[in-house]
N, C-alpha and C positions, 0 to 999 in steps of 0.2 A: 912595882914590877915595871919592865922596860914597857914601853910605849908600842915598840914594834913586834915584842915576844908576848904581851897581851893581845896586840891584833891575830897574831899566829894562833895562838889557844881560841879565838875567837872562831876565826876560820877553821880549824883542826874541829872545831866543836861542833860547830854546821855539817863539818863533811860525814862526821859521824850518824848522825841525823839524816843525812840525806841519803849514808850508804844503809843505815838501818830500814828507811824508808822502802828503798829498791828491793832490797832482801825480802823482805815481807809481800812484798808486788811479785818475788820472779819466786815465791815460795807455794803463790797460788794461782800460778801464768796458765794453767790448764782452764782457769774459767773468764779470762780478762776480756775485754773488750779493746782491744790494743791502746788507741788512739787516747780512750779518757779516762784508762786504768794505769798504763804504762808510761809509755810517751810525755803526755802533759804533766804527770807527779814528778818526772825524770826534769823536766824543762824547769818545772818551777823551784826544783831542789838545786839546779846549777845555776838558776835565776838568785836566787836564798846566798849561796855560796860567794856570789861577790857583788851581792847586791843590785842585778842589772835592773832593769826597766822592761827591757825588751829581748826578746829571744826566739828561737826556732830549731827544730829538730827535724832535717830532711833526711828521707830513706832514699837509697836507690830503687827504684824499680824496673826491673828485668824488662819486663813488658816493653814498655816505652825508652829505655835503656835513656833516665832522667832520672836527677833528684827531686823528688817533690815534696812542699812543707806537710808535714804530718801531725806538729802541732806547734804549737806558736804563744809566745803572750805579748801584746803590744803591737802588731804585728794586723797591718790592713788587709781586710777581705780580697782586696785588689790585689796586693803582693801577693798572697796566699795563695790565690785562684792562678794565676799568671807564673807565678816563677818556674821554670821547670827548667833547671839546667843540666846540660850534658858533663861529660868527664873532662874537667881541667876547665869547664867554663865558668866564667865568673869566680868570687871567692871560694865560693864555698865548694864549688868544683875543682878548684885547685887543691885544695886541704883534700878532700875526698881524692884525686887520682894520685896525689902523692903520698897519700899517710902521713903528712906533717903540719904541724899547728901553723894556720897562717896567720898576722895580726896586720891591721891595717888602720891608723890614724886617721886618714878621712875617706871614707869609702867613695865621694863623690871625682877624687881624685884621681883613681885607679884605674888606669886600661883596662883591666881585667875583670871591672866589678860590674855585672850584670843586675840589672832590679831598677825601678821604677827612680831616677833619680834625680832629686827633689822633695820625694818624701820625706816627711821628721825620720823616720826610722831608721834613712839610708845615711845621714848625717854623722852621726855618731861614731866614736871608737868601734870597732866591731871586732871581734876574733872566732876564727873557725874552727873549732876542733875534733877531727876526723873521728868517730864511732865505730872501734875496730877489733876485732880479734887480732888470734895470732894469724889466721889463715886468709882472712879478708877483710876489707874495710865496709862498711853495713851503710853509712850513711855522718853525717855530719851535725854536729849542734856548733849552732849560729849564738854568740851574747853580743847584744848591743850595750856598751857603757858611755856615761857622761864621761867619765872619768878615766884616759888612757891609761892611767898609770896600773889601776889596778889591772888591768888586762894585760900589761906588761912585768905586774909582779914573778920574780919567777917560783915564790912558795905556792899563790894562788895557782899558778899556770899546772903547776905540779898535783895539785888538788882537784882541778878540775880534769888534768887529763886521766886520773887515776875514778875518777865518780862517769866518765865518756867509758873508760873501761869496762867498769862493771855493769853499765849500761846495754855496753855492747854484750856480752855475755846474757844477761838478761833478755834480752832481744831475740839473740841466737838462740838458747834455750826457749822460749816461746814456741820461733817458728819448729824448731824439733819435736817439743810437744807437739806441736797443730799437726807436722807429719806421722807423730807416733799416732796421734789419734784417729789419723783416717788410715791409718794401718791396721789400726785394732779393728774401726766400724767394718772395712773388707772384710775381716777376720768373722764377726758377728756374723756378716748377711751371710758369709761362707757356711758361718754353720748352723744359720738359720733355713738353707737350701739344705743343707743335708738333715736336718729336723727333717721337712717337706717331702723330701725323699722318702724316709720313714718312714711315715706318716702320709700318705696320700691324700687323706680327706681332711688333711689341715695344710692343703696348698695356698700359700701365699699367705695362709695365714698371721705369719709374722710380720710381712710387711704394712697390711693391712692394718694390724696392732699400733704398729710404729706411727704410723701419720696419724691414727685418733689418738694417741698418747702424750703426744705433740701437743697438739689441739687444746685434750682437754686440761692439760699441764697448764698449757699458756691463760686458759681461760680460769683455771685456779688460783691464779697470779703467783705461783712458784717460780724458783730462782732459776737463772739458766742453765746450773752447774745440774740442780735437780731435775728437770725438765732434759737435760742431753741424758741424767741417771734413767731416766724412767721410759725414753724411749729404747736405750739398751735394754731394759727388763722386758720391753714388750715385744722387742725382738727374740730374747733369748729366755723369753720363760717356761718354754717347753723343751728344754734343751735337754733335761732330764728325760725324755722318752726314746733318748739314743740307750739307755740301759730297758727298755721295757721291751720285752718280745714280741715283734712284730704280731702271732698270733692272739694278742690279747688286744692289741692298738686296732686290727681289723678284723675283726670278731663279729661276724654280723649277727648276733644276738648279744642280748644283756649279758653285762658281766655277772659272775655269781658273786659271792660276797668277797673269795679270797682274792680271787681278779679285782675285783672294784681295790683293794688293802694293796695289792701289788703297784696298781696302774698311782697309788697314791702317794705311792716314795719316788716319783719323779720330778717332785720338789724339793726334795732332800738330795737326789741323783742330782740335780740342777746345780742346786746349793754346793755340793762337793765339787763339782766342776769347775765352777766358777769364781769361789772362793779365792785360790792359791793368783787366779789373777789382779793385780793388783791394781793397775789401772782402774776397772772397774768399778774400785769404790761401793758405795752402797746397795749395786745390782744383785751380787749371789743374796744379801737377804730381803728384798723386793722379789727376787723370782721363789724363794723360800716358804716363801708364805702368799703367795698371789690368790692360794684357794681357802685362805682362812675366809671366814664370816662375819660379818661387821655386829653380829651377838655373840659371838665367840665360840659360834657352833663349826667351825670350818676346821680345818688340817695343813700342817701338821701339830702346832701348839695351841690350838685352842684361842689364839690374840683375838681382842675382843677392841672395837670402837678406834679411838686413839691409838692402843698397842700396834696396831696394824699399821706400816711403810707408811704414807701414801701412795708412794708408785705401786705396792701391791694392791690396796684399794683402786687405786685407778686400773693399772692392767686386767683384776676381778671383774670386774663388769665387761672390758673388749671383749675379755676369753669367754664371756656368760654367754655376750651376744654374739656373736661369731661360731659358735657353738650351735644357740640355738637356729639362724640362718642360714645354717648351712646341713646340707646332708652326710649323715652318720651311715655307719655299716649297717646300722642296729635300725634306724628309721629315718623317714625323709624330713628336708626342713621346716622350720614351723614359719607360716604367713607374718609378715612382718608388723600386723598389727597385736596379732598373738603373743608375738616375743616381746614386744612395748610394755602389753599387762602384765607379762612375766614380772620384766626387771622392774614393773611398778610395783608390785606383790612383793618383790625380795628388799625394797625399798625399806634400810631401819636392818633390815631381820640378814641378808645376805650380803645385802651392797650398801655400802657409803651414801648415805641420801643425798651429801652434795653432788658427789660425781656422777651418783644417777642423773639427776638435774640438769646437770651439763651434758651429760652423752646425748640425752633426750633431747636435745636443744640442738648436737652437734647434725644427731641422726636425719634430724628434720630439714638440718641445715644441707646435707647431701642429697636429700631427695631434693630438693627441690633447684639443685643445679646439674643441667645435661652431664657434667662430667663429675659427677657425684659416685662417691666409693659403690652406695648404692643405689638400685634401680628399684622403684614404684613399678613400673611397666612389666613386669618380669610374670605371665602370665602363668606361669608356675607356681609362683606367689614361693621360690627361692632364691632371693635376691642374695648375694654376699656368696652364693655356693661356689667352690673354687673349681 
């Protein structure tokens, strides 16, 4: 085979790999950590591509209306910290405010080239190639090479501007999700107020949910994807009590049996709601089940141990204590040493013994700071009442 049509298949072969690579990154961009998920596998895949040494990937940012490095391989702390150029400054500003690939033989040469110059890094062949939609240009990847020529090929140039593309698409799709996402959370707390509304004597209820759900998520060592899942659920796990008749919701007496069977399809009421949204992921069956019982005495399916989410196990116990802390149509709250022995009692048989463990730990951990969810002092001895 030809010498130069085997380099091509070589290169053609990387780029695949590298577009395969990205694909799989912007397939699960709703849980990335940008910088050491995106970004740097993006660098090290156009690094790979034509074998540079050295490289960098600068974003524009609004804020500061500057490019700054976002991630880099080869590439000094010093430069890193320090470079922030404006539009049309320096190389890599010129590539960015024009949209066009710039290449430069010796960068220490260049009127135009901004950066610490004298370092090994600033020596090099260098080419900039702009990170662009159709609608805007997003930012810039920098490759430093030994070797100008490959930076001058124009199959590689073609290669890399086409892997800066789907980069950039990549990218854009990120920040869209991150807007979808806090469009959806307004969406939740919206109709966690209107839950509240409802419901009067589960004010603020949800919120309150939310930040131990957090908490005890984190201190479970679960994922972050599952940990954003399970704060959703603790927002929205009563969200099914928008189908329950307010006369049964404040009822200042005990439910009879068919009220208690009513009041307990609003797990299922939950589940239907939440369901068809997609986004949400594993929330409709975490809010589905939040009142099953860790022996598998609970409702609706009877899940027993393991079967059971864990955001529904973790949400069971907020909703347990939250509950008991707080006052009912039907009777006032219980002291908050009394409801400790509860969820130690339901420890095994109700709740999750890990996440009791941790709530107990988390509870302890709020009293004993002035701006703690709850108050010790509370001479009613109804801390948490909304």
């Amino acid at each position: 085979m030809d010498i130069k049509l085997q380099k091509k298949w070589e290169l053609l072969d990387r780029l695949i790999v590298s577009l395969t690579n990205i694909h799989e990154l912007s397939s699960t961009s709703h849980s990335l950590k940008l910088n050491e998920e995106l970004y740097e596998p993006v660098l090290e895949n156009a690094c790979s591509l034509i074998k540079a040494n050295r490289g960098s990937i600068m974003l524009f940012d609004e804020k500061s209306q500057s490019l700054k490095i976002i991630a880099s391989k080869g590439i000094s702390a010093e430069v890193i910290a320090s470079t922030h150029l404006k539009s049309g400054e320096g190389v890599a500003g010129l590539a960015f405010q024009s949209g066009k690939i710039i290449i430069t033989q010796d960068p220490t040469s260049e009127n135009s080239y901004v950066g610490f110059i004298g370092a090994p890094e600033q020596r090099e062949p260098f080419i900039a190639i702009p990170i662009k939609t159709r609608k805007k240009v997003l930012g810039v990847l920098n490759l430093h090479a030994e070797d100008a020529a490959v930076i001058r090929d124009e199959y590689s140039l073609k290669l890399l501007t086409f892997l800066a593309d789907k980069a950039a698409i990549t990218i854009e799709n990120v920040s869209l999700n991150e807007a979808m996402q806090n469009f959806y959370l307004e969406m939740v707390e919206t109709l966690t107020r209107v839950i509240d509304a409802k419901d009067s004597y589960t004010h603020d209820h949800g919120a309150r949910a939310r930040t131990r759900a957090r908490r005890i998520a984190e201190e479970l060592a679960l994922d972050e994807e599952e940990i954003r899942e399970i704060e959703y659920a603790a927002l929205l796990h009563d969200i099914g009590k928008i189908g329950i008749s307010e006369a049964i919701l404040q009822k200042p007496s005990k439910l009879s049996p068919q009220e208690y069977e009513t009041i307990k399809r609003h797990t299922i009421i939950g589940y239907q709601i939440l369901h068809p949204i997609q986004f949400l992921g594993n929330v409709p069956k975490m809010v589905l089940h939040h009142h099953e019982w860790y022996n598998g005495k609970g409702y609706p399916n009877g899940l027993k141990g393991e079967e059971i989410p864990a955001g529904s196990r973790v949400v069971s116990v907020i909703d347990a204590w939250d509950a008991m802390v707080s006052d009912r149509p039907y009777r006032k709250a219980l002291p908050l040493e009394l409801a400790l022995q509860e969820l130690k009692m339901g420890r095994g048989e109700q709740f999750d013994p890990r996440v009791v463990d941790v709530f107990m730990h988390l509870i302890q951990d709020e009293w004993s700071r002035p701006d703690g969810l709850e108050s010790a002092d509370d001479n009613s001895h109804t801390a948490g009442q909304p």
